[in-house]
N, CA, C and O of each residue as an XYZ file, in Angstrom:
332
protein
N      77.131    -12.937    122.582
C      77.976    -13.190    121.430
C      77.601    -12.221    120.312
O      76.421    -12.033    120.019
N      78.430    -11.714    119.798
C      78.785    -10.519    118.458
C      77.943    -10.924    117.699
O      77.153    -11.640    118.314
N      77.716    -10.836    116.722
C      77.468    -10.977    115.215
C      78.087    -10.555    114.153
O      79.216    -10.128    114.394
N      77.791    -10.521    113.174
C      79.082     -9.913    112.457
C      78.098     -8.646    111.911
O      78.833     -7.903    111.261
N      76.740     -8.128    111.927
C      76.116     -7.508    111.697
C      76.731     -5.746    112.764
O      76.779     -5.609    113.986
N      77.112     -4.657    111.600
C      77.210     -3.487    112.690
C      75.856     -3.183    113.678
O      74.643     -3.201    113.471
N      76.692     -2.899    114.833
C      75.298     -2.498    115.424
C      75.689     -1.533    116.417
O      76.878     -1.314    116.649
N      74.908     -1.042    116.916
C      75.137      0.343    117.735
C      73.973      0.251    119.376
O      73.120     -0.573    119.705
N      74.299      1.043    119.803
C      73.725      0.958    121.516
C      72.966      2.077    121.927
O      73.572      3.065    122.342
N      71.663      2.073    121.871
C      70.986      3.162    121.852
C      70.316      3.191    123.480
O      69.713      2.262    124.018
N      70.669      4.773    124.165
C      69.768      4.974    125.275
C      69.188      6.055    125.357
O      69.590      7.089    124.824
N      68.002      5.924    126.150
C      67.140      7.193    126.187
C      67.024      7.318    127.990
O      66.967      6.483    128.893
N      67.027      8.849    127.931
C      67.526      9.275    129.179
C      65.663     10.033    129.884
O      64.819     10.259    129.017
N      65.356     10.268    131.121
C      64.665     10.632    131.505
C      63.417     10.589    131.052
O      63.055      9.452    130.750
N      62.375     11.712    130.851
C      61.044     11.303    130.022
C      61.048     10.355    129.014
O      60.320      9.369    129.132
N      61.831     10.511    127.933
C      61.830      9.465    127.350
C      62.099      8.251    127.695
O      61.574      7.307    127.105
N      62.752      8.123    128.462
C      62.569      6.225    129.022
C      61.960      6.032    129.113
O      61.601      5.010    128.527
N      60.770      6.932    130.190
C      59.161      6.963    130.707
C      58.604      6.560    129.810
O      58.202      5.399    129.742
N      58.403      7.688    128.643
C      57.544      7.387    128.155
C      57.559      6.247    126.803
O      56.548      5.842    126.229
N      58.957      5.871    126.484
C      58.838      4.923    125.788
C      59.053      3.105    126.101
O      59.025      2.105    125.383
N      59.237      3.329    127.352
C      59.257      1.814    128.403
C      60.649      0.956    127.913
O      60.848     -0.258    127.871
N      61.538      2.129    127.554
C      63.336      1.344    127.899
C      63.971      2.143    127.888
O      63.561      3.304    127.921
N      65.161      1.830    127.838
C      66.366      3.085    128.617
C      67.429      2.397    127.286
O      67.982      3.208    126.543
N      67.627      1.061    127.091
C      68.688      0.421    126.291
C      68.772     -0.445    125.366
O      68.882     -1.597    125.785
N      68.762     -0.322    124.288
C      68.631     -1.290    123.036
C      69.819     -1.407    122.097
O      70.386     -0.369    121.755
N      70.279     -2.686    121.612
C      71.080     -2.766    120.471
C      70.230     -2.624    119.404
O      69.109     -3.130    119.462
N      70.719     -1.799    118.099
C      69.926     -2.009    116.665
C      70.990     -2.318    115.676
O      72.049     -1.694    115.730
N      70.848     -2.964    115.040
C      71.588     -3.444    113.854
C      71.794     -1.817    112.959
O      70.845     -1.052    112.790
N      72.776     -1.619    112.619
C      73.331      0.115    111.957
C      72.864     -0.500    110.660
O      72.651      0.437    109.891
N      72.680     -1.326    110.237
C      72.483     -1.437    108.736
C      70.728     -1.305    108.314
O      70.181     -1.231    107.214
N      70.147     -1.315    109.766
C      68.815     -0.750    109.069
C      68.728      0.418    109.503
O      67.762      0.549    110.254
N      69.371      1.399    109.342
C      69.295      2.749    109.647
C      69.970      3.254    108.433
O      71.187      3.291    108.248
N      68.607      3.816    107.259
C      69.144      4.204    105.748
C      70.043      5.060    105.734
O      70.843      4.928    104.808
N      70.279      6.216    106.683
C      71.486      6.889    106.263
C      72.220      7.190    107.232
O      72.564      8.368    107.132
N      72.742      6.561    108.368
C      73.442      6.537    109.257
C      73.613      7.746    110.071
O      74.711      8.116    110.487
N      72.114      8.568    110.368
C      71.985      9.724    111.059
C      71.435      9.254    112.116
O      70.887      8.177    112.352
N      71.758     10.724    113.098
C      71.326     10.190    114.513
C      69.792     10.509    114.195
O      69.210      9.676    114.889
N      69.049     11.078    113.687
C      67.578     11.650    113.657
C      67.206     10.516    112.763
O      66.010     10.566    112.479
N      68.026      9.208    112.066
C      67.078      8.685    111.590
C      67.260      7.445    112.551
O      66.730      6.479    112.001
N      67.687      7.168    113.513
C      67.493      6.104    114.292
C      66.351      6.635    115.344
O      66.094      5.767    116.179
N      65.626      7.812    115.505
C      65.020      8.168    116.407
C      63.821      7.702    115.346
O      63.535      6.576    115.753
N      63.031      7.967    114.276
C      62.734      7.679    113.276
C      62.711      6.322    113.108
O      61.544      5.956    112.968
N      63.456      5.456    113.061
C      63.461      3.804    113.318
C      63.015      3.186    114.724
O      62.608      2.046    114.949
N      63.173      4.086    115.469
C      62.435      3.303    117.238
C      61.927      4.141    117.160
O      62.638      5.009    117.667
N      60.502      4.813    116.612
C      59.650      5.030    117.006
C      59.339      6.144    117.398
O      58.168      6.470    117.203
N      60.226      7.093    118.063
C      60.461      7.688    118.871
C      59.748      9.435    118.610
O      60.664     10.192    118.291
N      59.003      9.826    118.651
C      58.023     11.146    117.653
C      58.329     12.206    118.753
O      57.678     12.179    119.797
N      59.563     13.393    118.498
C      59.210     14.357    119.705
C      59.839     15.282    118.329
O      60.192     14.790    117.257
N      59.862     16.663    118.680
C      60.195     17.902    117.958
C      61.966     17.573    118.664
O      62.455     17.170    119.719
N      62.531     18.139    117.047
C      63.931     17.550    117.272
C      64.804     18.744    118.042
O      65.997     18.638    118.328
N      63.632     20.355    118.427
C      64.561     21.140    118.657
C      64.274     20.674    120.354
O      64.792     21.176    121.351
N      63.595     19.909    120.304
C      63.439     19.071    122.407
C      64.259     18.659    122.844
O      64.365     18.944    124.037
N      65.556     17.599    122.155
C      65.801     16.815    122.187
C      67.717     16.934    121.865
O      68.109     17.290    120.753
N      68.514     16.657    122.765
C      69.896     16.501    122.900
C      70.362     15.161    122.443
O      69.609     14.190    122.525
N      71.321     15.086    122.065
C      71.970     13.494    121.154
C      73.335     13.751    121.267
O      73.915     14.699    120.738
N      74.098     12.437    122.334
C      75.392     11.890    122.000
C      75.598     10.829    121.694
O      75.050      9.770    121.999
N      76.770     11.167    120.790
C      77.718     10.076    120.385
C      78.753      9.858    121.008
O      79.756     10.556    120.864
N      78.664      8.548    122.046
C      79.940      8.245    122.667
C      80.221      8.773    123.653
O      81.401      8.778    124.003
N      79.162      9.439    124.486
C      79.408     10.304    125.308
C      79.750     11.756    125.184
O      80.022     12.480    126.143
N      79.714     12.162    123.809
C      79.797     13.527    123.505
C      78.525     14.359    122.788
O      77.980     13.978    121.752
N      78.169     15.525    123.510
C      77.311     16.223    122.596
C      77.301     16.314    120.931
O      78.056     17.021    120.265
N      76.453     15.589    120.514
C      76.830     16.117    119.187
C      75.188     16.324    118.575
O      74.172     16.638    119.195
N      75.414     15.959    116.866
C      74.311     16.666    115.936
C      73.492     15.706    115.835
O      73.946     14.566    115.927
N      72.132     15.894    115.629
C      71.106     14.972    114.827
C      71.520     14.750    113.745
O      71.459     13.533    113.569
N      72.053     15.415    112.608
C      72.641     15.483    111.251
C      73.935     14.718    111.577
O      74.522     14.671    110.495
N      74.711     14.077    112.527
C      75.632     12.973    112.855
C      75.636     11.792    112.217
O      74.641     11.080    112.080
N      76.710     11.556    111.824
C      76.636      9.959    111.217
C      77.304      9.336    112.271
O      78.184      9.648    113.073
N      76.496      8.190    111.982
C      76.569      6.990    113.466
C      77.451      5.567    112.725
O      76.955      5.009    111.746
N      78.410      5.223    113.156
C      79.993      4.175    113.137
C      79.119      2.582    114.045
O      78.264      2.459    114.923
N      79.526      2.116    113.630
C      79.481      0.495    114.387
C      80.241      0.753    115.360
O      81.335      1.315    115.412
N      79.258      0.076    116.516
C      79.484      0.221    117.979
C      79.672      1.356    118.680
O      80.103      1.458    119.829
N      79.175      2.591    117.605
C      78.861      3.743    118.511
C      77.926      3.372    119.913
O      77.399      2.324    120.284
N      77.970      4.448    120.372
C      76.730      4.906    122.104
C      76.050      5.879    121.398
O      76.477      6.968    121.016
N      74.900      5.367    121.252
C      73.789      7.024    120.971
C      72.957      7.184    122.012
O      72.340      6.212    122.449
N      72.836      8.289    122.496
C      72.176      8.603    123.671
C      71.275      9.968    123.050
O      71.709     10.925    122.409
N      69.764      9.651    123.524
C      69.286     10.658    123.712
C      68.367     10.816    124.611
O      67.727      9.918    125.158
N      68.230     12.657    124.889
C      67.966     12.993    126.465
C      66.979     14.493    125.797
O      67.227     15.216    124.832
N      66.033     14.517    126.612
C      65.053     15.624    126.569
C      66.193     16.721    127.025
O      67.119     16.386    127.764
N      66.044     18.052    126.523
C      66.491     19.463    126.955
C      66.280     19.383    128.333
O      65.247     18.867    128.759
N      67.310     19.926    129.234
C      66.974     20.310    130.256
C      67.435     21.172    130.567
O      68.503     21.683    130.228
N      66.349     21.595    131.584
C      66.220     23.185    132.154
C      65.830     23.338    133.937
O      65.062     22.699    134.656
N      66.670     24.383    134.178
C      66.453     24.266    135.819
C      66.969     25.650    136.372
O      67.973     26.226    135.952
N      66.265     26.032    137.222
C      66.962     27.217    137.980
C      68.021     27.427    139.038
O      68.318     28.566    139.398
């Protein structure tokens, strides 16, 4: 059941799942002071160099400097690289 509180759906993809022991969390958008994607990484905890690190909204590539909407998908995923 909803709440009437915005909230948003945060996942972390590969190493970071590892290493932070979840893949999926709801957070309430209203404790996230300025509705950026780099400050919800910043609110869970989450400490990596931001040029590591890929972020969508909704299934789309987008910015750390992103502002995040009620009931967005934020996803973030380590850089990857492969030959």
């Amino acid at each position: 059941m909803k709440n009437n509180a915005s909230q948003i759906k945060v996942l972390l993809f590969a190493e970071l799942s590892e290493k932070y022991g979840w893949d999926e969390k709801y957070l309430s958008l209203d404790l996230i002071e300025d509705k950026k994607a780099k400050s919800i990484l910043k609110h869970i905890n989450i400490n990596v160099a931001h040029q590591s690190i890929i972020v969508a909204i909704n299934k789309e590539i987008s910015s750390l400097e992103a502002t995040v909407k009620d009931n967005d998908e934020v996803a973030f995923m380590p850089i990857f690289t492969g030959g």
